[in-house]
N, C-alpha and C positions, 0 to 999 in steps of 0.2 A: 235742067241744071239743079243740082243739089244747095239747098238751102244750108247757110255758112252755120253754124256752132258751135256757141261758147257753152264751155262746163263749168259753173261757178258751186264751190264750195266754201261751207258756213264751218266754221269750225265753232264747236259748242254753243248751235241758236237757240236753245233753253237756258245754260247758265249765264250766256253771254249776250246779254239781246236788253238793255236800260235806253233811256232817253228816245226811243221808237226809232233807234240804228235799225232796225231790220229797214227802216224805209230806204236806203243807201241801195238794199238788193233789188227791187219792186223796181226803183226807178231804173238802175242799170237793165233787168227783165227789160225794161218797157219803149226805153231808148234803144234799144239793138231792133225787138219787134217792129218799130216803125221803120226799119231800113231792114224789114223783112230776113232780120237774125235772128234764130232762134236759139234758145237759153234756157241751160235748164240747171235749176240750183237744191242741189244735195247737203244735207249735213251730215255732220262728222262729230260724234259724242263721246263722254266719255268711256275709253276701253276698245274703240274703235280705232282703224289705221283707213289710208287711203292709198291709193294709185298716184304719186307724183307724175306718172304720165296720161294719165284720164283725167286732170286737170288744167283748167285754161288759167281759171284766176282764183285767188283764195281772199275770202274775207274773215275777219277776227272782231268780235262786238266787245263791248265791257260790260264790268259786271258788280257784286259788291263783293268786298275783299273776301268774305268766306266762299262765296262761290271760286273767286280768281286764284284761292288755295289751290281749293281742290283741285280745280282743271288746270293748275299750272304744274301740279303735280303728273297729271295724266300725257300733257304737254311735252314733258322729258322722257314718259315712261314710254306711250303709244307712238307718237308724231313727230319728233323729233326733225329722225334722218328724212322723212319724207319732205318734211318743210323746208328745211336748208337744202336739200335737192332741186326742191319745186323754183326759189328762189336764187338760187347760185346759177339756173341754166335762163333766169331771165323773167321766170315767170312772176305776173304781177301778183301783188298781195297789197292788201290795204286795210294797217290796224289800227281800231280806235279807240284811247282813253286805256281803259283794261288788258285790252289785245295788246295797245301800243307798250303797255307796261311788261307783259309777259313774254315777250318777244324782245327785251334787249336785255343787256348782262347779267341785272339784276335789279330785284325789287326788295320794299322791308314793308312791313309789320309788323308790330306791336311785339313780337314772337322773335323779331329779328332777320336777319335778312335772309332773301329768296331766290334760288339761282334760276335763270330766265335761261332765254332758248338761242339769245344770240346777236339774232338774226342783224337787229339795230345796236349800233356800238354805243349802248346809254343805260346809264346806270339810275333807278329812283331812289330816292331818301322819302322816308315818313314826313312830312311837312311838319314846321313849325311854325301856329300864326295859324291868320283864318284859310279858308282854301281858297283856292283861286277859283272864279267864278261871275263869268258874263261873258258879252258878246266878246269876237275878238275875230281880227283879220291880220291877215298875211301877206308877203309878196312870198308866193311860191314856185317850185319847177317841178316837172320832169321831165326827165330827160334833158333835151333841147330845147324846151318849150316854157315860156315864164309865163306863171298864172295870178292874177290875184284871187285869195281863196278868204273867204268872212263863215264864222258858224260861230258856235255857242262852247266855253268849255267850264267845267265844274270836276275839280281834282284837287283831289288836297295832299299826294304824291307831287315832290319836288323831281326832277327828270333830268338828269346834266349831260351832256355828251361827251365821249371820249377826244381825245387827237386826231384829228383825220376824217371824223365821222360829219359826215354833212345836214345840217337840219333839212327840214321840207320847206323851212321858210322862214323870213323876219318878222316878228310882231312889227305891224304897222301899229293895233294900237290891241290893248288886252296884258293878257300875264302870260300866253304861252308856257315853255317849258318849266319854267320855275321862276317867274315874275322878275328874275333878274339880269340876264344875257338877254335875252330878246330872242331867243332860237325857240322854234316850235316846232315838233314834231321830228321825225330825223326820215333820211332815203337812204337804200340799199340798192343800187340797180333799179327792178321794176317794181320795189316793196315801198311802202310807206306807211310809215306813223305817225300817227297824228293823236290832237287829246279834241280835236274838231267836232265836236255831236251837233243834231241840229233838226233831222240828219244831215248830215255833211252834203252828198250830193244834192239833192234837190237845190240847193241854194249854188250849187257850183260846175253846173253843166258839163264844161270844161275838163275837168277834171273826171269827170264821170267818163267823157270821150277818151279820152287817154286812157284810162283806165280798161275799156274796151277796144283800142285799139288794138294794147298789149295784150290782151286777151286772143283776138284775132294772128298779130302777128310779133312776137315779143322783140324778135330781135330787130324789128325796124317799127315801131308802133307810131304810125303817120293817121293822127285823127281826121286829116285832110282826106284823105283815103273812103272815109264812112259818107256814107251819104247826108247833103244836107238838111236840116231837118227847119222850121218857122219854130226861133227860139224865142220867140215876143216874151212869153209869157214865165221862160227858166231865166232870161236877163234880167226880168223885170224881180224874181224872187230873189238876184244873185245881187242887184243893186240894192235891196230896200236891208240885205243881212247886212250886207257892209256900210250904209251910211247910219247903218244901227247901231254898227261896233264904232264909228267915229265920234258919233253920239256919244257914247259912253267914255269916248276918251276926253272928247270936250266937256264933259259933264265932272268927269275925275278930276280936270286940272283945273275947273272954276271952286270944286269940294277945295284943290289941295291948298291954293291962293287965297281963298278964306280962311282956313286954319292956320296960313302965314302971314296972317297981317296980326 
């Protein structure tokens, strides 16, 4: 019997690669390996185009805003139509921080504003005030499936979402998209963005499952389906991020109750 395979592609793992996101790929690698999937992950740089049909799943890292120029330029010129291909027929993508930025309507700098790729219906504004910046947790979905999701985010981009556009989740407790709705991150079908670093999967098993399932099979991604794996040890890293991000929410409201007495 032929061994199952996923095609995971990096889109710009040089420019786009901060807070050790590349470990989001390793762990996904490593979770399919143990139920005997094999995975094999390419990058996509700048000036470069790809196969929207030799791909399973696309990943998108952040970056710092001179790199997110450049390659957001490269973005519209090389990758476009392939991306909104890749993602209109189902297929999973998952962008963080920088990716999440460059993949919805638009972005601003200093320079003024930046037309993005689309994909997520949300527009960033330049931040005004300090950045946002600590633990933070979510109640999340995809698809049919509700996850609680906890990581780290550090963004001084404000993110608002359009009408209709559905977040990836509710701040439970953090600053999310721009510390004032409570929306974080947004979904398109099997795409999602998030501002989550951490890296995000290791701390969120779950989500890494789904994430692979739709890789496997998009149009029905049933992570029941994957084999079971002895999670001791990814529950135990999913529990300690999120009662870290509660922490810091209890820790915020005894700060804000001293400053109002």
């Amino acid at each position: 019997m032929n061994q199952p395979q996923i095609r995971i592609l990096a889109l710009y793992p040089e420019e786009l690669n901060i807070y050790a996101d590349r470990g989001n790929l390793l762990f996904m690698q490593q979770r399919a390996a143990w139920r005997g999937v094999g995975v094999t992950i390419a990058g996509c740089g700048v000036g470069e185009t790809f196969d929207p049909d030799r791909v399973d799943l696309i990943y998108v890292g952040g970056g710092q805003d001179r790199d997110q120029q450049m390659v957001g330029e490269d973005l519209l010129e090389t990758k476009a139509d392939a991306i909104r291909s890749f993602t209109l027929t189902g297929g999973p993508l998952l962008a963080v921080c920088g990716g999440f930025q460059l993949l919805g309507r638009s972005w601003s700098l200093s320079g003024g504003e930046i037309e993005g790729l689309g994909i997520f219906g949300v527009r960033t504004e330049r931040g005004v005030g300090e950045r946002l910046i600590g633990p933070v947790a979510i109640e999340g979905a995809f698809g049919e499936y509700e996850l609680t999701v906890a990581g780290f985010e550090n963004h001084a981009g404000r993110t608002f979402l359009d009408p209709g556009t559905t977040p990836f989740g509710t701040v439970i407790s953090g600053h999310g998209n721009n510390g004032s709705d409570r929306t974080e991150g947004a979904r398109s079908g099997n795409a999602i963005g998030t501002y989550l670093h951490g890296p995000l999967l290791p701390k969120n098993f779950r989500l890494a499952d789904l994430l692979l399932a739709a890789a496997l099979d998009r149009e029905e991604p049933h992570p029941e389906r994957l084999a079971a794996l002895d999670d001791g040890l990814e529950e135990l890293a999913h529990q300690q991020a999120l009662e870290a991000a509660l922490r810091s929410r209890s820790s915020r409201s005894l700060r804000f109750r001293a400053r109002s007495r």
